[in-house]
N, C-alpha and C positions, 0 to 999 in steps of 0.2 A: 467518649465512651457512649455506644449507644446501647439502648437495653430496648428489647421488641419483647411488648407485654408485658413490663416489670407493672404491679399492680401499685404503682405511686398513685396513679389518682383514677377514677374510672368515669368514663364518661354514655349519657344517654345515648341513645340513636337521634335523638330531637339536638341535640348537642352537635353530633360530627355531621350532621347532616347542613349546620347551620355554621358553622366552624370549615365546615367544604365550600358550601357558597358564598361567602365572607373571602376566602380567600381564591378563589375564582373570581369573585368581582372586583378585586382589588389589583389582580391580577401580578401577584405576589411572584418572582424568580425561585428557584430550586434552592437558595440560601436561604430565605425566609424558611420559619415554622413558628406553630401557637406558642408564645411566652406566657407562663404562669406565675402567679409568685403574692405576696402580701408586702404589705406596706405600713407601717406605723400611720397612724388619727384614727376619725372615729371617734367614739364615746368609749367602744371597746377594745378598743386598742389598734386592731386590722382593719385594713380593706382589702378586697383582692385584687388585682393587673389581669388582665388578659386584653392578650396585643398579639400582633405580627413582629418579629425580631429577628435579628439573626443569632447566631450563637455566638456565646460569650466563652471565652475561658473557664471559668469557674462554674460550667451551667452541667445538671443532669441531662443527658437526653436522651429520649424514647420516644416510642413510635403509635400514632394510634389511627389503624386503618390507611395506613401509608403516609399520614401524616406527623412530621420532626415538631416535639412538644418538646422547649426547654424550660426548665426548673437552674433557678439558682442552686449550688449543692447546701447554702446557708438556709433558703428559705423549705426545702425536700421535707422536714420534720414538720412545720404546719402546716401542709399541704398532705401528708400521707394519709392516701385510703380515703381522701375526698371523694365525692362524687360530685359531676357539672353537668346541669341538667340545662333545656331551653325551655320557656315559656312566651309563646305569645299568647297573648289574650288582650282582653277592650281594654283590662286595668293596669295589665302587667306585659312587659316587654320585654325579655333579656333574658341574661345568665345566669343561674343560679344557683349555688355553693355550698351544697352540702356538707358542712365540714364536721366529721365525728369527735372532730379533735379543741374545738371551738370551745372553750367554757361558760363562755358571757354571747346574750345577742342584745339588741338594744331594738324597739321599734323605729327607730330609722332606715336599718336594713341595711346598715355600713356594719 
């Protein structure tokens, strides 16, 4: 099932711009698309995944800017209505996970 612009997770410009080049330099097949999803550890419980995959059975997917994002359909409820934003900077490097739905954060930033 694909859903084009279902509002699961919303993402930066700094995000798909960085999520584009990532996957141009990887030089990923038309199979491939961004994997999202959480994971049990941490202090708080989650950490997030974001990878290259291909699609599974059991996975949401949708589209962002012509790009196949799959979501486990398990993991779709802690991930709703996130937003993934990009930072670089001197201190800070990488992706980051807005999640409205989060309760706990920890300073470790897992």
């Amino acid at each position: 099932m694909t859903l084009e612009n279902k509002n699961i997770i919303n993402f930066t410009k700094n995000a798909i711009d960085e999520i584009k080049y990532l996957y141009d330099v990887g030089k990923y097949t038309c199979n491939f698309g961004l994997r999202l999803g959480v994971k049990g550890g941490g202090c708080s419980g989650f950490s997030y995944i974001i990878d290259f995959d291909t699609k599974k059975e059991q996975d949401v997917e949708f589209a962002i800017e012509g790009l196949k994002v799959y979501i486990d359909k398990s993991q779709e409820l802690y991930l709703y209505n996130c937003q993934i934003d990009f930072k670089e900077g001197l201190e800070n490097r990488g992706f980051i996970f807005n999640n409205p739905n989060a309760t706990d954060t920890c300073g470790c930033g897992i």
